[in-house]
N, C-alpha and C positions, 0 to 999 in steps of 0.2 A: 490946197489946204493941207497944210502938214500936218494938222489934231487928228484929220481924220486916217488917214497911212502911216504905218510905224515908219516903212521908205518907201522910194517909188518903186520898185524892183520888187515887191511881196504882192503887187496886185492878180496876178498871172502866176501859175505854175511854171509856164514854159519860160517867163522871164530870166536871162542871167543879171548876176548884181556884177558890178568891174571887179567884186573879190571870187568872180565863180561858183556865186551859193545860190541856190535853189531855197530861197526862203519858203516859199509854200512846205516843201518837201522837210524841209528843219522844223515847222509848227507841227506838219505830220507827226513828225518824230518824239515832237515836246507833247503830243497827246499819247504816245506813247508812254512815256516818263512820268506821267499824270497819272496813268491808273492802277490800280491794285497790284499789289505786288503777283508776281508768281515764276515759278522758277521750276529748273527740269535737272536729274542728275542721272549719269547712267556709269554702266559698267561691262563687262564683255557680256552678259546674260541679263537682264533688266536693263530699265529707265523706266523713274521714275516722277510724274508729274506734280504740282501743289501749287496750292492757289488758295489767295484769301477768300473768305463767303461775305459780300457784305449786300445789306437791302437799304434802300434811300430810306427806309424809317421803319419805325417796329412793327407795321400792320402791313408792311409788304413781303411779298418773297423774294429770295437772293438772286440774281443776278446769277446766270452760270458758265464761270472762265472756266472749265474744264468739261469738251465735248468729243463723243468717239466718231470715229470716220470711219473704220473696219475694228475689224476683229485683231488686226495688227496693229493698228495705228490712232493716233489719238491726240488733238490741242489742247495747251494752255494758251487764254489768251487776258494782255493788259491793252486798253485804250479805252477804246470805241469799238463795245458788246455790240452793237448793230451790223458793227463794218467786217465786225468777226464772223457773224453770224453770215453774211452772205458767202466769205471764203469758204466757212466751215461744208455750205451746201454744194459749193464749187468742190469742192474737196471730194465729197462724200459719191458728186456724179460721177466724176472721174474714176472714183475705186470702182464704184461699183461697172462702171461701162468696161472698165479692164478687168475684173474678173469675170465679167458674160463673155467678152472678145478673145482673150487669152484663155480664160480658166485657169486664174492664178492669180494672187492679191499683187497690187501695183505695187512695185518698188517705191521705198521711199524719195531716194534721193528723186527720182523723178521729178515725182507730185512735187518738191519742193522747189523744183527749179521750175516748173511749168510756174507754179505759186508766186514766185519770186518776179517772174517774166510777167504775170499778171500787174504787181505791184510799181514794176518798172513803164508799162504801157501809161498807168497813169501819171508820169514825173512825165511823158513827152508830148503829152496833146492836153489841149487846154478845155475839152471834153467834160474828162473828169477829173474834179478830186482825186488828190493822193489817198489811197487807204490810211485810215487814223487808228490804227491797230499793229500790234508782234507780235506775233505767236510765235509758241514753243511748240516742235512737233516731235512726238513721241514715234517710234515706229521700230521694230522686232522684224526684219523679214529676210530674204534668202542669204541678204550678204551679213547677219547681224543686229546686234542693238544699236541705234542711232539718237542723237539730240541733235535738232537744227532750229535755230532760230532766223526770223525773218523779218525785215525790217521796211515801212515805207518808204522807201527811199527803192528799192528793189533790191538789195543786198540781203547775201545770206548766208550765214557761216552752221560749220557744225560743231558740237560742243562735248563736253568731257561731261559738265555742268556750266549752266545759267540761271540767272536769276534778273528778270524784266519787271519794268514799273517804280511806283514812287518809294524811294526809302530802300530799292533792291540792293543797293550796296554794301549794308553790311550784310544782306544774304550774301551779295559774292565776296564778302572777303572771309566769311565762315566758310564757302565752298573750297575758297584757294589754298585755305590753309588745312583742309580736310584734305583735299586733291592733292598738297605736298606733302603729308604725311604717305598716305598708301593709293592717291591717285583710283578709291573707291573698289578696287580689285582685289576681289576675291567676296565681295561684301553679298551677304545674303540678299533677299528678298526685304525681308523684314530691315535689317540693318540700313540697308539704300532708304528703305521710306523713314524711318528715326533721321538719319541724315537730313534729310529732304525737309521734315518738320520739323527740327532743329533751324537748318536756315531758314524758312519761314519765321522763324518765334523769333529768331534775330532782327527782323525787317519792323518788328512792331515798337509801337511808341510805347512809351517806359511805363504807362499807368496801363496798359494792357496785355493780356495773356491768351497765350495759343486754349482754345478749349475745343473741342467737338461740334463746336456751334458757329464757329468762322473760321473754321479749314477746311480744304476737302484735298484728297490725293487720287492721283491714278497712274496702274501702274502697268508695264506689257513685258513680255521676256519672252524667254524661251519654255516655252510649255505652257505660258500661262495668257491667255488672251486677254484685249485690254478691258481693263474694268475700272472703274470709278468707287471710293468707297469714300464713304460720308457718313455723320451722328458718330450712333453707337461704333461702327465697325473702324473710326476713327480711336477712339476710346484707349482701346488697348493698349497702344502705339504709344498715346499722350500716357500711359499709366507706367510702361516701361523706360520711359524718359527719367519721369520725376525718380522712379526706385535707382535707375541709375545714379541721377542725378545726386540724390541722399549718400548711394554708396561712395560716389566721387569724393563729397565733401566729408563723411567720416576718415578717408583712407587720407586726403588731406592734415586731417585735424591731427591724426597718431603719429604722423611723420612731422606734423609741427613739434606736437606735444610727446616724445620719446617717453618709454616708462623706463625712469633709471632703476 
């Protein structure tokens, strides 16, 4: 019955198609693409995390893409909140079983290739489900600031900046051309997160605006452990955008309008 299979080749994970594609492993992906935006940026001292807030209706509470794993390290995640949620707790046993065993917080790269290796078990047994989830992983530790994103499929790269989920591309084309001007070096604390909400406010449809109430950031560095800030402690951030914003467009307007 062909109505009911997009092809024959998608019923099975383990299936190959004669073009070499792992269809299950590509809809994984495509639930990737489907969820809320969120994106990570970093620099030799920071990275920093952002993520839309959204709730299925206004008497519920949000959904939360932005969760810590240690005091160093820290997701955003777009797809499938559930499929997150179980990394997140993989995540979180691992730090903590390595800092009882070692005495000393887990490297990131690790965690992420172990993570990765997780993601990839699933594409070769018919078992389980691919993970329908990306995460952004934050992490600050012995070797530095790091961004790594990770994808069902079992791939995972590390990043300058990213930006994952539906509509993320003009975050990443606001990042590229940030990251080609000054490549985010040298950029404070505060500056990396304006950045950060800036590509966010890019990713959103035209009749909506970045406010305190569907954004949240997180951030980890050097000296400063990772922390989540949301509402009000957002605010500030959104307040110094707009005043820049104002000042941009007046220094525009003198250089249009010369006083002879």
């Amino acid at each position: 019955n062909s109505e009911m299979f997009r092809n024959q080749y998608d019923t099975d994970v383990t299936v190959w198609s004669p073009q070499g594609r792992l269809h299950q492993v590509e809809y994984a992906t495509e639930a990737v693409n489907q969820g809320f935006v969120c994106l990570g940026v970093r620099n030799e001292n920071f990275v920093v995390l952002a993520a839309l807030k959204r709730s299925p209706n206004d008497l519920a509470a949000h959904q939360r893409k932005l969760q810590k794993i240690d005091n160093h390290m820290g997701i955003a995640m777009s797809g499938l909140t559930a499929d997150g949620r179980s990394l997140v707790k993989y995540m979180r046993t691992e730090a903590l079983n390595n800092k009882y065993v070692y005495n000393t917080p887990i490297q990131g790269s690790r965690l992420v290739a172990d993570l990765a290796d997780m993601h990839q078990q699933c594409t070769q047994s018919y078992v389980r489900r691919p993970y329908g989830v990306g995460l952004l992983i934050a992490t600050y530790d012995q070797t530095g600031a790091h961004l790594y994103a990770t994808e069902p499929s079992g791939n995972y790269f590390e990043y300058y900046a990213m930006a994952i989920g539906s509509r993320s591309q003009t975050s990443r084309t606001y990042l590229e051309k940030e990251f080609e001007a000054h490549a985010f070096a040298g950029c404070s604390q505060e500056e990396l997160i304006k950045h950060a909400l800036k590509a966010l406010a890019a990713s959103l449809a035209g009749d909506m605006e970045l406010d305190k109430k569907s954004a949240s950031i997180a951030i980890v560095g050097k000296d400063v452990p990772f922390q989540i800030v949301e509402n009000d402690g957002i605010q500030r951030y959104l307040d110094m955008i707009v005043v820049e914003g104002e000042a941009e467009v007046d220094t525009e307007m003198v250089i249009e309008n010369p006083v002879v």
